[in-house]
N, C-alpha and C positions, 0 to 999 in steps of 0.2 A: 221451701216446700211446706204445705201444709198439711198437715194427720187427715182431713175428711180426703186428701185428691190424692194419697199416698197409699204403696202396696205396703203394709206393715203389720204381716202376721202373725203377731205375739201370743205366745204361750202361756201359759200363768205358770204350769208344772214340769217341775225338770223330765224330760222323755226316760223312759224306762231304759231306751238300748242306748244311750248315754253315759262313759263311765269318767270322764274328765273333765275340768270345770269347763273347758275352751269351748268345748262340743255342746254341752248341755247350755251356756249364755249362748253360744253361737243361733243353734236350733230357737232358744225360749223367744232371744232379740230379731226373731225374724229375718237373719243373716244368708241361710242357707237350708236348701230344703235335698234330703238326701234323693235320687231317681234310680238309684242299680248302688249293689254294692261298692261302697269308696269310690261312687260318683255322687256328682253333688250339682242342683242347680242353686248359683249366685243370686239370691234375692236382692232388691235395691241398694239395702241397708250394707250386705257383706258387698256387693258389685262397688261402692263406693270406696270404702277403704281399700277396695286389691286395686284398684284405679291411683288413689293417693301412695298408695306404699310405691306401685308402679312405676309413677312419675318421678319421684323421689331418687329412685334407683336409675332411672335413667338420664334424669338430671348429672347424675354424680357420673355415673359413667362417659356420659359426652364430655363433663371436663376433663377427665382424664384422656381422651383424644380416643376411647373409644368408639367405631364405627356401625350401628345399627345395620342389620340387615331384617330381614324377616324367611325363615328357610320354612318347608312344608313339614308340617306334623309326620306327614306318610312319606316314608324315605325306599329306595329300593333297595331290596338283599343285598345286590350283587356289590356294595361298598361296606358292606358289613362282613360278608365273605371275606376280601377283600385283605381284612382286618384281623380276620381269624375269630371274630369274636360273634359272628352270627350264630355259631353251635356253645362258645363257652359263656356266654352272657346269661344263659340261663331260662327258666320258664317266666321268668317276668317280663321277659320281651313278647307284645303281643305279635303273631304272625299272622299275614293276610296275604290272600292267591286273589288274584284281579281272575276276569273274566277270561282272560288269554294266558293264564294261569302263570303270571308273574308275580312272583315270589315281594313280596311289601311286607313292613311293618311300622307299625304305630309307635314313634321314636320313643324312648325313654332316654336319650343323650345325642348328642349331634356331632360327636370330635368327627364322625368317618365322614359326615356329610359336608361340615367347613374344611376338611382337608383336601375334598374333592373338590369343591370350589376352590377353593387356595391353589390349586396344582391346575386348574383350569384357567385362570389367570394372569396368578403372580408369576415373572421369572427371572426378574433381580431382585437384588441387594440392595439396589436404593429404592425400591418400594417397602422396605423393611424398615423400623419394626413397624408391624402390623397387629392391630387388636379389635375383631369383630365381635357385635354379642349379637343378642335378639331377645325378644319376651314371646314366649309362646308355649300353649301348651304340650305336654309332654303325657307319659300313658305307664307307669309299668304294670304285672301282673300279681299286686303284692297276696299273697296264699289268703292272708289273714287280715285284711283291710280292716282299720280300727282306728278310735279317738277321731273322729271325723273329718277334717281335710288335713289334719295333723298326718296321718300316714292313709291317703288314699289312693286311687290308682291312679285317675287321672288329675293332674295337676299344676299351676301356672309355674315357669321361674324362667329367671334370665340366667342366659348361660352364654360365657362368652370365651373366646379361643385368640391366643396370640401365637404370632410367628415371628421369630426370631433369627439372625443368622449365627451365633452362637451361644455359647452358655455363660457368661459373661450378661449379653443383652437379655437374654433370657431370665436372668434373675432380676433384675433391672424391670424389667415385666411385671414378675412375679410381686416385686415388691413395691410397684406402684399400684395392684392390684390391692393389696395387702393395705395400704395407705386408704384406701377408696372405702374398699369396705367398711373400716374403721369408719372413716365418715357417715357413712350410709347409716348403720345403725345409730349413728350420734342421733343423726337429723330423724330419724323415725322416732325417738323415743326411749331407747332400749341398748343395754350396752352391752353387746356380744363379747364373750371372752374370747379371744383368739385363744385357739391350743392345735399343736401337732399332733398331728394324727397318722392312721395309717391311709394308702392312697386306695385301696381296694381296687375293683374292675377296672376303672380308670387308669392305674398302672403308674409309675415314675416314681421318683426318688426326694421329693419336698410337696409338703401338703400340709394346710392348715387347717382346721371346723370352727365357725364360726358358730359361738353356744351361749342362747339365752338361757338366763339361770331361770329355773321352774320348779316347784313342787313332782310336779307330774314330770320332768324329765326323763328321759329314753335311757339316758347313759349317764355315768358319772365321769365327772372330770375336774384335776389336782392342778391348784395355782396356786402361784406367791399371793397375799395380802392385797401389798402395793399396786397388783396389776387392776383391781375393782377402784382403787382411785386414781388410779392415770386415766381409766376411761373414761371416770367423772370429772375430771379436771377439764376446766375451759379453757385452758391452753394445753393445746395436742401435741404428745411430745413422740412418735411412734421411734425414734428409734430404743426409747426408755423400754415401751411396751413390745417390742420384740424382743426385748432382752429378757424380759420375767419369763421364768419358767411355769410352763404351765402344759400339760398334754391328757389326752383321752385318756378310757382308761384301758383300753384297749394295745394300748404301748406302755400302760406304766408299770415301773417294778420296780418296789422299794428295795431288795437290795444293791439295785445301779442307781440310784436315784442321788444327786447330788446335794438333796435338800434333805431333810429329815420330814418325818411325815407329820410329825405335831407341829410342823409350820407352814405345811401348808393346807390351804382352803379344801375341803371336797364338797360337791355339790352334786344334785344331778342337772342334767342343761337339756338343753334342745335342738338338735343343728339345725342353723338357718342359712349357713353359708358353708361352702368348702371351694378352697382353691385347690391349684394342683401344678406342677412344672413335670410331665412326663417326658422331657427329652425327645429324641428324633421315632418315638412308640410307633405314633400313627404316620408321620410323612415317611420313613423308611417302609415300612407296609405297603403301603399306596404310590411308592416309588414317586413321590413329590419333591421335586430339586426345582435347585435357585441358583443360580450363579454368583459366585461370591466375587469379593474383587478384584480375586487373581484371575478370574473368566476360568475357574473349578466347578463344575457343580455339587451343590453338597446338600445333605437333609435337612429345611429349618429344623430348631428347637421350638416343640412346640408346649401351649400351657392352657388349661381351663380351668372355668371361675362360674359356678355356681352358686345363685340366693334362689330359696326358695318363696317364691310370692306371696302364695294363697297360704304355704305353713305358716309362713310371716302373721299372718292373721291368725290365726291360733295362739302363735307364741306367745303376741306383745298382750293377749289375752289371758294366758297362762301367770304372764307374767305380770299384769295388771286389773286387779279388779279386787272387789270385795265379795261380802255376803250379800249385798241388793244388787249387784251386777257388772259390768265392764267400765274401766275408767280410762277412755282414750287419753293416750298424750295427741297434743294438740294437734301436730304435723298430722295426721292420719285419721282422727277421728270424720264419721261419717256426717256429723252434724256438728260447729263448733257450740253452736248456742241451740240449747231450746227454751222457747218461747211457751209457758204453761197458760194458757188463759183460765182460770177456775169456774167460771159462770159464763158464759158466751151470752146467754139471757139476760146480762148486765151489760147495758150501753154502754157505762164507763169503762167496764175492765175490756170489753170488746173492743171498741175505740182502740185504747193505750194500747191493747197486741198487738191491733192491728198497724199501728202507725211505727209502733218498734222494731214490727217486722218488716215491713218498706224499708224505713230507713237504716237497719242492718244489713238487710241486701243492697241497697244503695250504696254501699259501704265497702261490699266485697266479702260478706260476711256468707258461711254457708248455715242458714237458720233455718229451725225446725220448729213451726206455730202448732201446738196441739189445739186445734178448733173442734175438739171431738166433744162428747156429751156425755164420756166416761167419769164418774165420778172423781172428785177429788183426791184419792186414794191410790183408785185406778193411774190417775195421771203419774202422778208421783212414781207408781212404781217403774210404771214404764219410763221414762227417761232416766230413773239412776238403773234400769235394765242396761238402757242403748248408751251410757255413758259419756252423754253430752257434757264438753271441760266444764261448760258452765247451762246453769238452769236461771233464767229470769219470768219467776211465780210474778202473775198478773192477779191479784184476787181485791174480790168488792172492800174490805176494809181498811187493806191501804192505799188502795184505788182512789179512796175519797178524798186521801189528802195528797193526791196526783204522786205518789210512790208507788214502788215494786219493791221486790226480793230479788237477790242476786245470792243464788248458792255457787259454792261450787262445788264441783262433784269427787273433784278428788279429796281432801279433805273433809267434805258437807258441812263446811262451815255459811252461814249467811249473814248479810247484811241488807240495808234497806237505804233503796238512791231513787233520788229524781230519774226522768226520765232523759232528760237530758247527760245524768252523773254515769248513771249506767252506760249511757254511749262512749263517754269521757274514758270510762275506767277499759270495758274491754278491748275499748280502737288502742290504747294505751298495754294493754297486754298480747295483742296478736299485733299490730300492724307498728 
């Protein structure tokens, strides 16, 4: 892509009603433009990353053999009723009356709606175990919508429901769910602390929160040491890391606590994920039976597994960046390379971008050519803004001797390579 054919509305000043770093790069980088309170339109630049994050997640979930559906944002009362949780859910559920004045609302979670299909379906035991998700948006009505898609109202995530014929297979679920996740943030970038938590509206008796660590963190949450390099470690060892102690802070009490508190970590984190094993909650409600292999009918065990997408975008920003701007890890960044041309006015440097940006995209490469007329300065800031891994500076003086600049953006360290070297080194670090 190149800067003169791109929508890329950069800010120079951090906006006034901004109070987190996530929010204020998010807005500056031309990511997202707020349209109603804690709504938010996806500018190119943030549409790309919640795209990459996206895939990522749903890559990892088809290996685990779970099923894609796609269910409707607007769900009908009457499976909420149902549930008992249409009145005790609270005013964050948004409600809507259709023209025939039926009772709808703007989901903020799906268990009642995959249990309805589940029960419209399934009705053995050997279509078990069973584990559906989806990616789609979701609505709640937060009072006090803040930090910008960090806690908004409406919002992307994948949410996914397993059905089990006991509690045995049920865990067995839960804990290949558990396995995935840990993946998932491996490959994003970003290493979520797994910690126990409480299960809240969602209801059951085993629940995890998946927490990147942040400055700006919501909550504080107590781990062992050891658990920050198990997650760094390139050989994944998850039954190690379920074993470190580590929980919310919302459950913890130093005088039950088997650890002493000068050993372990506190921080504050972010939740990106929460699982959940709520037992037969929703299929006994909804009177949803399977036949088991006595020919009994009985209640699956059922379980849900939310990440949240669009937070995801906040987070790995939260949790990655400096004082000039966002420093994508590679998996997710919106642009791996940009491409800076200094003088477009200069046949040679123009030339050299141009032919490096052909054959980066020839390549597989996702490259960002700044062909704009913005000063030297200007360039610069903008791409250690948008966080490109790497920056390849085109300018007339090392132009002459058929060289460039190859920064990179996490460190800002550079050097200087043919143009041939440069192709060597980064096909050499992504592919």
């Amino acid at each position: 892509m190149r800067v003169s054919n791109y929508f890329l509305p950069i800010l120079k000043e951090n906006p006034s009603d901004a109070y987190i770093t996530s929010h204020k790069l998010m807005l500056r980088a031309g990511m997202i433009r707020q349209q109603n309170s804690g709504i938010y339109v996806w500018l190119p630049m943030g549409l790309k990353v919640l795209k990459k994050i996206e895939q990522i997640v749903r890559e990892e979930m088809d290996k685990a053999k779970a099923i894609e559906v796609l269910l409707p944002c607007i769900q009908p009362a009457d499976l909420w009723i149902e549930t008992g949780r249409y009145e005790s859910y609270g005013k964050e559920m948004l409600k809507i009356t259709d023209r025939h004045e039926n009772k709808l609302l703007f989901a903020p979670t799906a268990e009642d709606a995959i249990t309805d299909l589940f029960r419209s379906n399934v009705k053995s035991y050997k279509e078990l175990p069973l584990n559906i998700y989806q990616l789609q948006w979701k609505f709640r009505d937060e009072i006090r919508p803040r930090f910008g898609v960090m806690r908004g109202r409406e919002f992307y995530m994948k949410d996914a429901y397993s059905f089990d014929l006991d509690e045995e297979s049920a865990v067995k679920s839960y804990d290949k769910m558990f396995e995935t996740y840990i993946k998932i943030f491996r490959r994003l970038g970003v290493h979520a602390i797994p910690v126990k938590a409480e299960t809240g509206p969602i209801g059951g008796d085993m629940s995890h929160e998946f927490q990147i660590i942040a400055k700006d963190g919501e909550s504080e949450i107590f781990y062992e040491p050891i658990l920050e390099k198990l997650l760094k470690s390139d050989k994944l060892d998850i039954a190690s890391i379920k074993k470190c102690y580590a929980v919310s802070d919302d459950i913890y009490e130093e005088k039950s606590c088997e650890i002493e508190k000068s050993k372990l970590i506190r921080k504050r984190g972010i939740e990106v994920g929460h699982i959940f094993n709520f037992g037969n909650k929703y299929t006994k409600a909804m009177n949803c039976v399977v036949q088991n292999k006595e020919g009994k009918l009985i209640h699956p065990i059922g379980g849900s597994y939310g990440i949240g997408i669009s937070r995801l975008v906040a987070a790995i920003i939260e949790a990655s960046h400096d004082e000039s701007g966002i420093i994508w890890p590679q998996s997710v960044a919106p642009f791996q390379i940009s491409i800076i041309c200094l003088k477009n006015d200069d046949d040679k440097c123009r030339i050299m971008a141009d032919d490096l940006y052909f054959k980066f995209q020839k390549a597989g490469f996702s490259v960002l050519l700044d062909d704009s007329n913005n000063s030297s300065g200007s360039k610069f800031s903008t791409h250690d803004l948008i966080g490109s891994p790497w920056q390849i500076i085109v300018g007339p003086r090392l132009a002459a001797s058929d060289l460039v600049e190859l920064k990179e953006r996490r460190t800002m360290k550079s050097e200087q390579f043919s143009c041939d070297a440069v192709m060597t080194k980064l096909t050499s670090k992504f592919l």
